[in-house]
C-alpha positions as CSV (number, residue, x, y, z in Angstrom):
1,X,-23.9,-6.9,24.3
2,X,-25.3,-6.5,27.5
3,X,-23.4,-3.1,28.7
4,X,-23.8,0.5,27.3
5,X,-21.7,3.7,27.5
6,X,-22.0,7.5,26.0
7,X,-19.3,9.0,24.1
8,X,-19.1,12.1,24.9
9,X,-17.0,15.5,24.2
10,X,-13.9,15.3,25.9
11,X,-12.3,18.2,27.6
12,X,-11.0,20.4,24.0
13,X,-6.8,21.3,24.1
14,X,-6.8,25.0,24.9
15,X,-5.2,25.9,22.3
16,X,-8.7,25.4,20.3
17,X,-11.5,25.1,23.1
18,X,-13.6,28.3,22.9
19,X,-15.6,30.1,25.6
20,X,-18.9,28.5,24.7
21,X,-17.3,25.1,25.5
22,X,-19.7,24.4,22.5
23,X,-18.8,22.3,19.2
24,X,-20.9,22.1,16.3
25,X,-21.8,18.0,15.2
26,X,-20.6,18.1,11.0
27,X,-20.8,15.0,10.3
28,X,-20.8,11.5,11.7
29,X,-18.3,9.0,10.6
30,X,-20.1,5.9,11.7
31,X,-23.4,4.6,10.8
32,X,-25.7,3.1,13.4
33,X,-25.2,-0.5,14.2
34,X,-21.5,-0.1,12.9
35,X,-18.8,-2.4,14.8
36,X,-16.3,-0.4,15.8
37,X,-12.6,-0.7,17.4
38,X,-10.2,1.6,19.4
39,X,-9.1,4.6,17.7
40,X,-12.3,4.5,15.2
41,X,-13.3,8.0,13.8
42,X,-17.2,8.4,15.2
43,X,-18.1,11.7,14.5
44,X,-16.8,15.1,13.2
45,X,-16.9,17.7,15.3
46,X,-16.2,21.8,14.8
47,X,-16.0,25.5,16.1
48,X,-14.5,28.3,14.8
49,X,-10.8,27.2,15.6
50,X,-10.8,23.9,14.1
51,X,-12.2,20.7,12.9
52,X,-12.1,17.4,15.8
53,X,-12.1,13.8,15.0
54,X,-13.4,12.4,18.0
55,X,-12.5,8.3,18.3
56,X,-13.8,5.5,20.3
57,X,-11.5,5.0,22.9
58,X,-13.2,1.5,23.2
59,X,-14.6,-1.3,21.1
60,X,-18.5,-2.1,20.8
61,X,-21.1,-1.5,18.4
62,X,-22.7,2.1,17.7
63,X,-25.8,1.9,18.9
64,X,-27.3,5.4,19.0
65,X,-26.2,8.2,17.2
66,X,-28.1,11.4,19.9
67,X,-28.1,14.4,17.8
68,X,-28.6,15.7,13.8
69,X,-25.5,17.1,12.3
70,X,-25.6,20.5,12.4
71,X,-26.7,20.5,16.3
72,X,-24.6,22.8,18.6
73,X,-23.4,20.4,21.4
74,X,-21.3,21.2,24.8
75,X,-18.1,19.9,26.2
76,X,-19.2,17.1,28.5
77,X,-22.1,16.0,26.6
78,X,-23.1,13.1,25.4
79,X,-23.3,12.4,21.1
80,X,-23.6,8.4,20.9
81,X,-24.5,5.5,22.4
82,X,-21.6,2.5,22.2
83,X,-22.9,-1.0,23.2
84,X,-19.9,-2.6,24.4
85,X,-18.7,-6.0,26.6
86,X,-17.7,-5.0,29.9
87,X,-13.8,-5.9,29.6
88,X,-14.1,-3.6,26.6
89,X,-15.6,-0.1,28.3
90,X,-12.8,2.1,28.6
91,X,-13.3,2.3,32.5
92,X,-11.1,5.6,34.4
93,X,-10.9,7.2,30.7
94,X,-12.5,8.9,28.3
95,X,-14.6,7.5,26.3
96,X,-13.6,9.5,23.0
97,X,-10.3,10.3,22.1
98,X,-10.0,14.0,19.8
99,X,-7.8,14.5,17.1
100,X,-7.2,17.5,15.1
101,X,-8.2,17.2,11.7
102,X,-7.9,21.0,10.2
103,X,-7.1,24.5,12.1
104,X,-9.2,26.6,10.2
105,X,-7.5,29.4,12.0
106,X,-5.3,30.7,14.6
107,X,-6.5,31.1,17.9
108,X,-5.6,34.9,19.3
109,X,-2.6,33.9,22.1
110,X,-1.8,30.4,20.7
């Protein structure tokens, strides 16, 4: 595959983005290497509001995983490496899609 794109942390929901703009890399979902499809869980992301599944918003093949789990990461930044076909780079979107996977609690104002 001769094209390449970061996924990164999308922008969080306000209802759980934090000050810091900072989430904290639990645990990756995919291995190195791994295909993946659209809407495949990469990597579990947290702060002190609640647990994120971020997806591929693409297809392609993991190619570089950036950061150890444990490693305090900003909004914006990038976590992983996808190897993708061109047709198949999520162009004018963003490259990982977040999903709420557990509020650990509420957020004052929400």
């Amino acid at each position: 595959m001769p094209f390449w794109y970061f996924l990164t942390v999308p922008k969080l929901p306000s209802e759980i983005a934090e000050q810091s703009n900072q989430v904290r890399i639990r645990e990756y979902l995919c291995s190195e290497g791994e295909l993946i499809e659209a809407g495949t869980p990469i990597v579990l992301v947290e702060n002190r509001w609640a647990a994120m599944l971020l997806k591929a918003n693409g297809k392609g093949i993991v190619r570089k995983t950036l950061f150890d789990c444990g490693t305090y990461v900003k909004v914006g930044d990038p976590i992983a490496i996808i190897g993708a076909d061109g047709e198949n780079i999520p162009y004018g979107k963003d490259y990982a899609l977040i999903e709420i996977a557990e509020h650990k609690q509420p957020k004052p104002g929400y």
